[in-house]
N, C-alpha and C positions, 0 to 999 in steps of 0.2 A: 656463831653469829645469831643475833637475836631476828625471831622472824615477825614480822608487823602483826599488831591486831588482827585483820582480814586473815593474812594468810592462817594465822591458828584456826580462826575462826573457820576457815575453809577445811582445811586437818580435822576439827571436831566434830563439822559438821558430815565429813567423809565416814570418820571411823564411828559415830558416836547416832549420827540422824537418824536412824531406824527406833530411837528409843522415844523420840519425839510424837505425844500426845496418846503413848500406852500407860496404860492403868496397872498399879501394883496389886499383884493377885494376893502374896503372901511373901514374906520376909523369915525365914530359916535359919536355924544352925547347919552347915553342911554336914553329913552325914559323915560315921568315919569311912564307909567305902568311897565315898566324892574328895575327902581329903586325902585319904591311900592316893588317888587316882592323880591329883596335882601333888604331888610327890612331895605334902604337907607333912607326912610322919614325923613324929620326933621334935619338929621346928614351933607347935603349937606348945605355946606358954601357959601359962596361969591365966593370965588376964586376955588371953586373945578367947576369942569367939568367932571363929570362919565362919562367915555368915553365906548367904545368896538370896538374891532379892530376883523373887519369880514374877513375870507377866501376866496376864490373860492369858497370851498369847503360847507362852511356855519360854517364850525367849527368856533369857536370865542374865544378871551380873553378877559376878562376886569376885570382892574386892579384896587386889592383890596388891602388894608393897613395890613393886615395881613390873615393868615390861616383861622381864623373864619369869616372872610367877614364885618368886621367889622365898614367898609366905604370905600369910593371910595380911591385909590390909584394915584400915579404918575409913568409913566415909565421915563426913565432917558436916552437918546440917548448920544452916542457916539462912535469913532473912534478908535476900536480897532484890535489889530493884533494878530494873533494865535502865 
């Protein structure tokens, strides 16, 4: 069942809010002891590039292909308006 606007909005703002109005420190290739560690071995392609995107703060993302971490992901840039 499809859950309303709010409600995601609420889910994004839970798991996601502590990223809101941090500054990007630096933008990386994960290292191979950081991909050994997400049990990336083996699963990196040609064209992938496990990335991590560091804070100030030290907090960090890096994007994965689904919830269970299951290979390195893509972020998707673009121009958008509230």
């Amino acid at each position: 069942m499809l859950e309303t606007e709010k409600e995601m909005q609420k889910i994004l703002t839970k798991e996601y809010g502590s990223l809101i109005g941090k500054m990007v420190h630096t933008i990386r290739p994960l290292k191979e002891s950081e991909i050994s560690e997400l049990g990336w071995d083996g699963l990196v392609g040609f064209n992938d590039i496990p990335m991590v995107i560091i804070f100030h703060d030290g907090q960090a993302i890096i994007p994965s292909q689904d919830p269970e971490i299951n290979g390195p992901g893509f972020l998707i840039t673009a121009d958008l308006q509230d």
